[in-house]
C-alpha positions as CSV (number, residue, x, y, z in Angstrom):
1,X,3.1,-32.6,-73.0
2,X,4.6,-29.3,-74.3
3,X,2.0,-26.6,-75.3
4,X,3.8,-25.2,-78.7
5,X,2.5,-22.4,-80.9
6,X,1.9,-22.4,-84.5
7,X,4.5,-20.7,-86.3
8,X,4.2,-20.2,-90.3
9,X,7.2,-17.8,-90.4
10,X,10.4,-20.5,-91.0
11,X,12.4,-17.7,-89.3
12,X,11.4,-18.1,-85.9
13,X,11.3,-21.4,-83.2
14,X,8.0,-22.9,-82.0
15,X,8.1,-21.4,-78.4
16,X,7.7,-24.3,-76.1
17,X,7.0,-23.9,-72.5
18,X,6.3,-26.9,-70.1
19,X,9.2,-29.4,-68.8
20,X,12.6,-29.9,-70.6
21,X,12.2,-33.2,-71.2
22,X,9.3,-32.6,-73.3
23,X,10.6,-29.9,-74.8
24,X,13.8,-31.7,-76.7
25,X,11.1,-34.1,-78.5
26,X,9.1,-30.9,-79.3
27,X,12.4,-29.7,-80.9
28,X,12.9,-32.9,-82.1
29,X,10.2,-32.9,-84.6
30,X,10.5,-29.0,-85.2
31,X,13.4,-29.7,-88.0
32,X,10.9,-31.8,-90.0
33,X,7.6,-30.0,-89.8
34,X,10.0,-27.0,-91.4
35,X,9.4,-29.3,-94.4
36,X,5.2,-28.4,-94.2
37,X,5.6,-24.8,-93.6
38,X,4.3,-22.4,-96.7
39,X,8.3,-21.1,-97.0
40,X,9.7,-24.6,-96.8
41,X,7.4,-25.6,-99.6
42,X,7.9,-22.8,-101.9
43,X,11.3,-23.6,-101.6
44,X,11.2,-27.3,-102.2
45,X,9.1,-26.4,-105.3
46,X,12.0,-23.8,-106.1
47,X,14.5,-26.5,-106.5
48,X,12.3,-29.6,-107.5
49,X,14.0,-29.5,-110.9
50,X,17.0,-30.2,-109.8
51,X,16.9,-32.1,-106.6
52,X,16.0,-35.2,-108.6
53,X,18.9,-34.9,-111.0
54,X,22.7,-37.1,-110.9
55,X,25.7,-35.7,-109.9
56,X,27.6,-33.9,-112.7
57,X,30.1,-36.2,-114.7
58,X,33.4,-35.3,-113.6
59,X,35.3,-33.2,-116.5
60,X,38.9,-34.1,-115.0
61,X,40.6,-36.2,-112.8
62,X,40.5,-35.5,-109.3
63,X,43.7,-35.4,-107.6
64,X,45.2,-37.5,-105.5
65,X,46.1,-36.7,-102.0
66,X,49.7,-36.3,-102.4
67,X,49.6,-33.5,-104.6
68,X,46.3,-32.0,-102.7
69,X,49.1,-32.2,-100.0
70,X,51.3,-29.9,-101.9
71,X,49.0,-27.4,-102.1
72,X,49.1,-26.8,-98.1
73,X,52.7,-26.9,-98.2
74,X,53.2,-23.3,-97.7
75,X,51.6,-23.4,-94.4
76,X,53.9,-25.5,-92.9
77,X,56.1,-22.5,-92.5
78,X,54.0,-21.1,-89.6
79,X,54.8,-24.4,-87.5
80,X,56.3,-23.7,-84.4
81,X,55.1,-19.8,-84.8
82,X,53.5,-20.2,-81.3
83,X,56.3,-21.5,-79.9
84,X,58.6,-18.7,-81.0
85,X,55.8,-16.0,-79.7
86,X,56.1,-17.2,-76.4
87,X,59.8,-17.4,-76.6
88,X,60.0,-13.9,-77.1
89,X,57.1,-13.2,-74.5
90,X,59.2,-14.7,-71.7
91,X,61.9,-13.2,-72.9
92,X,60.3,-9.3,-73.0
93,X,58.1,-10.3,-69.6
94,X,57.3,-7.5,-67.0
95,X,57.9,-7.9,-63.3
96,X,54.5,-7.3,-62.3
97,X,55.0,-8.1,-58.7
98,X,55.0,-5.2,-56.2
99,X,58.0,-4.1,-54.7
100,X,58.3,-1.9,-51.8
101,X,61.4,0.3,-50.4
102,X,61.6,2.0,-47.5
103,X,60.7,5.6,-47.8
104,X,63.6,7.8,-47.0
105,X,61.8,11.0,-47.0
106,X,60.0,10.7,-44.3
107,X,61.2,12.0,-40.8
């Protein structure tokens, strides 16, 4: 098994040494125990008021997915934006390739 060390600070990882195959259940488990740790606990007791509490009553309608769709519309104008980039990038391509000439100069 894993040796871990005890780590009360929620901000930093149990380091685990040992094989990787123990180390995923050590891991594993590490989300949970966050629950026991002196910050996790202060902030449960932080928010016990209202973690119990119902959903808030709806104060209008939500609405429904054709109008939500609307909304979104004005993206559709950048469809086909990538196409037209690399249009134009073929278009304005550089020759990269190397071309030699003979040298004249030289006698």
């Amino acid at each position: 098994m894993a040796d871990t060390e005890d780590y009360s600070d929620s901000t930093s990882a149990p380091r685990v040494t040992g094989d990787s195959r123990e180390s995923a259940d050590t891991n594993a488990s590490y989300g949970e125990s966050c629950k026991t740790t002196p910050t996790g606990i202060a902030t449960a007791a932080k928010y016990a008021d209202i973690i119990a509490m119902p959903r808030p009553e709806l104060h209008h309608q939500r609405m429904d997915i054709l109008n939500r769709a609307k909304i979104f519309a004005p993206f559709d104008a950048l469809r086909g934006f990538d196409e037209e980039i690399d249009e134009v990038d073929k278009k304005t391509a550089v020759d990269n390739s190397v071309t030699y000439i003979k040298d004249d100069f030289s006698e």
